[in-house]
C-alpha positions as CSV (number, residue, x, y, z in Angstrom):
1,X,0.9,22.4,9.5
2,X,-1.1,20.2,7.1
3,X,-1.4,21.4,3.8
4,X,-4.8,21.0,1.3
5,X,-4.4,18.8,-1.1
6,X,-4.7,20.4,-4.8
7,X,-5.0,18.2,-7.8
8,X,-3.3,20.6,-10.0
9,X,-0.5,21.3,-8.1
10,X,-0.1,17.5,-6.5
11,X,-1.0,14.8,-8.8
12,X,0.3,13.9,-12.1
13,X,0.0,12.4,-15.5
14,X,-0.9,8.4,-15.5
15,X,2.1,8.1,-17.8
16,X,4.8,10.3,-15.7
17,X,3.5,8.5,-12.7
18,X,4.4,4.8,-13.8
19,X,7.5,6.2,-15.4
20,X,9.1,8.8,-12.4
21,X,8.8,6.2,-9.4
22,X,12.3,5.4,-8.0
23,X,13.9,2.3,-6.9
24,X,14.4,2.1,-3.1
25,X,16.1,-0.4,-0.7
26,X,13.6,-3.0,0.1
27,X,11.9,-3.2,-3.0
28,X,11.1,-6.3,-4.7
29,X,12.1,-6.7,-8.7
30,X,10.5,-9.0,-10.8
31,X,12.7,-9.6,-14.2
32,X,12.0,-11.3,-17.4
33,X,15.0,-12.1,-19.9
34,X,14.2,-13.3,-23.2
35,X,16.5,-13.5,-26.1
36,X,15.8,-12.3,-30.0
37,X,14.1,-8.8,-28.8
38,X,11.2,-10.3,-27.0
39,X,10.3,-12.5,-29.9
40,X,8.9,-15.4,-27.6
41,X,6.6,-13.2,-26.8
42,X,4.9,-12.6,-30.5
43,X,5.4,-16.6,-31.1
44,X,3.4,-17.4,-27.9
45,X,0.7,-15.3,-28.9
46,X,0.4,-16.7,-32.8
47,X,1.1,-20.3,-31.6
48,X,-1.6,-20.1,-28.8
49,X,0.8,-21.3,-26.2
50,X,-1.4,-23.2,-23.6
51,X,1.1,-26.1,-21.8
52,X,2.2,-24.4,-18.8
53,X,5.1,-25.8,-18.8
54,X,6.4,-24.8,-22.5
55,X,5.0,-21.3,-21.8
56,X,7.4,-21.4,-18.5
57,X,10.4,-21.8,-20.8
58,X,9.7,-18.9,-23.1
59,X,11.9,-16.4,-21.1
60,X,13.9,-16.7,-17.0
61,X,12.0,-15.1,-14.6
62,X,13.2,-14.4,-10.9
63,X,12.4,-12.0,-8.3
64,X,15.2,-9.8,-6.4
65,X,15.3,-7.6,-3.3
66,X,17.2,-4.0,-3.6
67,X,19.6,-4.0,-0.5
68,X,19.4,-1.4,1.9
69,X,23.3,0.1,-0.1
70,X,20.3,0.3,-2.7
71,X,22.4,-2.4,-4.5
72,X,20.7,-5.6,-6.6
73,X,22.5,-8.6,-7.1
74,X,21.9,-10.5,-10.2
75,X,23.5,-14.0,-12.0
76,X,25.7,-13.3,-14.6
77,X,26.2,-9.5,-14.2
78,X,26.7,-9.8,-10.5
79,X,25.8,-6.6,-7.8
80,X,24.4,-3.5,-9.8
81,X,23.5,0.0,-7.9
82,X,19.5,0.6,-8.5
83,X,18.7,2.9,-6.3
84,X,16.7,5.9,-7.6
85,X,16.7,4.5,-11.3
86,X,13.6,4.6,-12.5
87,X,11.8,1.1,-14.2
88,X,12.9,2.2,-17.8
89,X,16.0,3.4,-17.0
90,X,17.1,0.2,-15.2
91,X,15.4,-2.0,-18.1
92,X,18.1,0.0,-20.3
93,X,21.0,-0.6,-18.3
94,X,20.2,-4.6,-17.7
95,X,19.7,-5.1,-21.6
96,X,23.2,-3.1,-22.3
97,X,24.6,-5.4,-19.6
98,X,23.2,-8.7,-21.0
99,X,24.5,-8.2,-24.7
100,X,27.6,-9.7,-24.2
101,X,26.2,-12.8,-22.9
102,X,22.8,-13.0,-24.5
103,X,21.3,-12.3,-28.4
104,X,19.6,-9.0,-28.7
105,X,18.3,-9.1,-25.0
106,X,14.8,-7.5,-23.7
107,X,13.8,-6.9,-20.1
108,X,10.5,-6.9,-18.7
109,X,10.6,-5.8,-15.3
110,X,8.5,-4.3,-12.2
111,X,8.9,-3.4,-8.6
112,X,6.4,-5.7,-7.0
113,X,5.9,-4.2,-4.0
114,X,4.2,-0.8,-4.2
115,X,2.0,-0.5,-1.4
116,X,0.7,1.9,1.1
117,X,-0.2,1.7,4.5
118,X,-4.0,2.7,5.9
119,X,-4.7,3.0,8.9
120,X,-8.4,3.5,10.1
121,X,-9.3,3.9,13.6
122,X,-7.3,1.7,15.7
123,X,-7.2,-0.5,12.6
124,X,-3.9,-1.1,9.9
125,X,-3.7,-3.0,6.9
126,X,-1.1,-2.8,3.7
127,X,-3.1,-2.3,0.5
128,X,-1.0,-3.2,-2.7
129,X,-1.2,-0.4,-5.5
130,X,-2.1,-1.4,-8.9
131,X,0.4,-1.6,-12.0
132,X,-1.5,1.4,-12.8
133,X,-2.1,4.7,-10.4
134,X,-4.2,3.9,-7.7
135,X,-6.4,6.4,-6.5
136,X,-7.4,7.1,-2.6
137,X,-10.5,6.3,-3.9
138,X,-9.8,2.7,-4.6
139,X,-7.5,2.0,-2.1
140,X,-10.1,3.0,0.7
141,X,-12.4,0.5,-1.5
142,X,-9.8,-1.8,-1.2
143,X,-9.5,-1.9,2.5
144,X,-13.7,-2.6,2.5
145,X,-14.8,0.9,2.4
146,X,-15.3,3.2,5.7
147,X,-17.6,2.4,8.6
148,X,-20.0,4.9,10.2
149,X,-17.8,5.9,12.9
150,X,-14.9,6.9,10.1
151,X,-14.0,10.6,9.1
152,X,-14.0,11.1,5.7
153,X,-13.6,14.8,6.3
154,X,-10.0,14.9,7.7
155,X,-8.1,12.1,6.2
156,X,-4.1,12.5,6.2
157,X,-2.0,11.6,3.9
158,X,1.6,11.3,4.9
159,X,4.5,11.1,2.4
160,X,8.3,11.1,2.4
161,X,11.2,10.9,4.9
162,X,9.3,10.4,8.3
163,X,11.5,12.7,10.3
164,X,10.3,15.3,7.8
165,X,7.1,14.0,6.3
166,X,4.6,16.2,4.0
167,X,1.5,16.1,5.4
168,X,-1.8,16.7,3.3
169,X,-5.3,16.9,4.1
170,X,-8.1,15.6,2.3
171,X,-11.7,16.3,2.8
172,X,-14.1,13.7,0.8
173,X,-17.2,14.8,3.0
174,X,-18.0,17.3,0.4
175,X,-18.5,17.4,-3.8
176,X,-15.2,20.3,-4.2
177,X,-13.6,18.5,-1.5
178,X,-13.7,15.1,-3.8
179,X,-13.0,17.2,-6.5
180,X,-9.6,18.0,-5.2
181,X,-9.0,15.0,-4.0
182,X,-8.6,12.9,-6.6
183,X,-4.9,12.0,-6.7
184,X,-3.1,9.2,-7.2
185,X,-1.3,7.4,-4.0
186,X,2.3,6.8,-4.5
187,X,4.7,4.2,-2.7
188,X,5.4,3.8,0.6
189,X,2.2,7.0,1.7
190,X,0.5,6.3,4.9
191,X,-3.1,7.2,4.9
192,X,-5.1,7.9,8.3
193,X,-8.3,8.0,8.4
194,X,-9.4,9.1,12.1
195,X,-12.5,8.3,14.0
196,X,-15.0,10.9,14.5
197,X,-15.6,12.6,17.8
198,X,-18.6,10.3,20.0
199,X,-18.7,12.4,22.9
200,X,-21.5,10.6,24.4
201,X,-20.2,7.2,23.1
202,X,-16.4,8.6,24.7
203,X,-18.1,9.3,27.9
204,X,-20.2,6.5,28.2
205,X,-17.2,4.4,27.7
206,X,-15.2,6.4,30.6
207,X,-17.9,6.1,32.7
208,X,-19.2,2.9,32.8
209,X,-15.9,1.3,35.0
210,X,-17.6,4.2,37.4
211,X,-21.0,2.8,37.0
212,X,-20.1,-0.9,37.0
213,X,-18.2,-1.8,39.6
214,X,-20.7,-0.5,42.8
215,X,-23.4,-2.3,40.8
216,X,-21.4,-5.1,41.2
217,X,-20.7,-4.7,44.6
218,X,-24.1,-4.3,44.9
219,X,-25.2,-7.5,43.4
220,X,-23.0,-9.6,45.4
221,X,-24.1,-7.8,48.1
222,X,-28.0,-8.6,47.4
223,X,-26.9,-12.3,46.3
224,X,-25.4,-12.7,49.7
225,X,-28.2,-11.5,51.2
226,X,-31.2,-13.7,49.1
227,X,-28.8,-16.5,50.2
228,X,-29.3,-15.7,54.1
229,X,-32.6,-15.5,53.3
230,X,-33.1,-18.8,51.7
231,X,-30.9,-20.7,54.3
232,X,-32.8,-19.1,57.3
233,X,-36.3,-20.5,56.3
């Protein structure tokens, strides 16, 4: 069912991985439009650009959310179908498309919100991914790290279409099981990190209800009892 994760046959290059990930409904697209081939960019950095507000007007920024028809809607060139481009390729097709309305146009985009979901225990959070791979490594570090009671030996991580999801394994309880789990996280994975078994601390906590509620009947019982006592003398 699960299969073991294998660096060599699961992760790859830095540079395929920043270029290969596709646009999806729901993502969030941070663009940068700047005129003369990005040459605000070079006369920032020679004229030490410090006033916040003169550095603001050096290129338009805005953020934009892919629709769920994968479509992004943009001033000027209006609704444009995203979905599955890659970063590069849309950056190509937004410069083609601002030419007629801008001189010698460069893009500087990114998808803003790469993230995966970890959940440890009973426990979620969303960890953003860096510009850069993020390994499971650092997204674990991330979260604060694992507590005692965590498995590092059978953590899951689940990728894809949820109906159909590819499940891997990874073991980080031992040195060749680190070894070959050194992979990079993509988009959208959910990572579970299960509890290990307590049987005694399991059974203690099924038992105690058991245990607890005659020694409460007890006490009250006692209490009732001292009280009879007390107003008898």
């Amino acid at each position: 069912m699960f299969q073991d994760i294998n660096t060599k046959k699961m992760s790859r290059a830095i540079d395929e991985l920043n270029n290969d990930y596709l646009i999806q409904p729901g993502d969030e697209i941070s663009i940068k439009l700047y005129t003369r081939q990005g040459a605000q960019l070079i006369e920032a950095v020679r004229t030490n650009v410090t006033n916040s507000q003169e550095a603001g007007q050096q290129a338009s920024q805005s953020t934009y959310i892919v629709s769920n028809e994968g479509i992004l809607k943009l001033p000027i060139l209006g609704a444009i179908v995203v979905n599955n481009h890659t970063e590069s390729r849309l950056k190509e097709l937004l410069e083609k498309r601002f030419e007629s309305n801008y001189i010698q146009p460069f893009v500087q985009l990114r998808v803003e919100n790469r993230r995966v979901f970890l959940f440890k225990g009973n426990t979620a959070s969303v960890i953003q991914l860096n510009r850069t791979p993020t390994s499971i490594f650092e997204v674990i570090a991330k979260s604060g790290g694992l507590e005692r009671h965590h498995s590092s030996a059978e953590i899951l991580i689940i990728r894809g279409d949820l109906k159909q999801p590819t499940i891997y394994k990874a073991n980080l309880q031992t040195f060749q099981g680190i070894q070959n789990s050194e992979i990079y996280l993509q988009s959208k994975d959910i990572v579970y990190i299960p509890e290990k078994q307590r049987k005694l601390y399991n059974s203690m906590q099924d038992i105690t209800p058991i245990i607890t509620t005659p020694l409460a009947i007890l006490s009250g019982i006692l209490s009732t009892i001292v009280l009879l006592v007390t107003i008898t003398k």
